[in-house]
N, C-alpha and C positions, 0 to 999 in steps of 0.2 A: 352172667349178667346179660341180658339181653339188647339188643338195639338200643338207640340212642339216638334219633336220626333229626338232626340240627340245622336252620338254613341260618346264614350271615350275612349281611351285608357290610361292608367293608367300605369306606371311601379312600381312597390314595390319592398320592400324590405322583406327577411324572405321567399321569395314563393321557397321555394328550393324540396319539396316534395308534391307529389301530394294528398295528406290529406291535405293538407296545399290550396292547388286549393281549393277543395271540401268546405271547411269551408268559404273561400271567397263568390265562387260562395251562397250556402245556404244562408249566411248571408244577402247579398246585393241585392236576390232574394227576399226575406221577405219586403223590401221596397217598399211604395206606389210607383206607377211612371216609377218602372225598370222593363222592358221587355226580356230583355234579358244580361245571365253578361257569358264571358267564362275567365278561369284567367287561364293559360299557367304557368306552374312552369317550365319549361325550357325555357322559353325565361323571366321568370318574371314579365309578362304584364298580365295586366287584360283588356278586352275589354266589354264597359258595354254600353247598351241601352235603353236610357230612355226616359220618358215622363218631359219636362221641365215645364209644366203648374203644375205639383205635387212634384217635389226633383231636385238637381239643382245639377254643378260637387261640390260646395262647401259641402254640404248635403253628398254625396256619397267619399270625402275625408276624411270628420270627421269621419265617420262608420269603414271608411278600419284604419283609425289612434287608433279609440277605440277597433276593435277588434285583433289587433297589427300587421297591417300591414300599416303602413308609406307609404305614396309613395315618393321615389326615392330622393333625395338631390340631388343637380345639379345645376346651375346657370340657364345652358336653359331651363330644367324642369321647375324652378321655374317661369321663365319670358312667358314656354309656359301655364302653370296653372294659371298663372296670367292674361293671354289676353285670355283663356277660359272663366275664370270666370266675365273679362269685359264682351265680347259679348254677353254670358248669361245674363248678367243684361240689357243690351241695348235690346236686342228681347224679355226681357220681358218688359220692358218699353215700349217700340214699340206697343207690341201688346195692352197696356191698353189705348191707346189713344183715344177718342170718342170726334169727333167734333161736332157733334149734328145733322148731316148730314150723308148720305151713301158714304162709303167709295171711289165709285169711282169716287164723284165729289172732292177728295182733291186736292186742290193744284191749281182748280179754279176757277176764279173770279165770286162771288155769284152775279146775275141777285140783283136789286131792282124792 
């Protein structure tokens, strides 16, 4: 499977001071996958960039949840984390597919 390379933006809660950045960033830096994270205590957004064939936004939720930063409660939040974490799963399923042929004859009609 090849690259997968994914940006996010994340709003939290708790990022009120910039020590508070600093530990986000470190933390989520240390993870397989992420290439790059900048987390904003004035606007409260973390912006993180990763590798989707190694950690996914579900992976990178749970870490900001255990090291006590939540992201954001909201109804659209939730419904736009929701159809992140769809598509994510769809482009990886996507990419596992192997028809037993090379990729640019999909879709058609195989000679006898």
């Amino acid at each position: 499977m090849r690259d997968i390379i994914k940006t996010s933006v994340i709003r939290v809660d708790n990022l009120a001071q910039p020590e508070k950045s600093f530990k986000i960033e470190t933390d989520l830096n240390r993870l397989l996958g992420v290439t790059t994270v900048n987390a904003d205590s004035s606007s409260g957004k973390v912006t993180i960039t990763y590798n989707l064939k190694f950690i996914n936004f579900n992976d990178i939720e749970t870490k900001l949840k255990n090291i006590g930063f939540p992201p954001s409660d909201g109804i659209f939040r939730k419904i736009k984390r929701g159809f992140i974490k769809f598509t994510e799963k769809n482009e990886i399923e996507g990419h596992k597919i192997n028809y037993g042929y090379p990729p640019e004859s999909h879709g058609k009609a195989l000679k006898n």
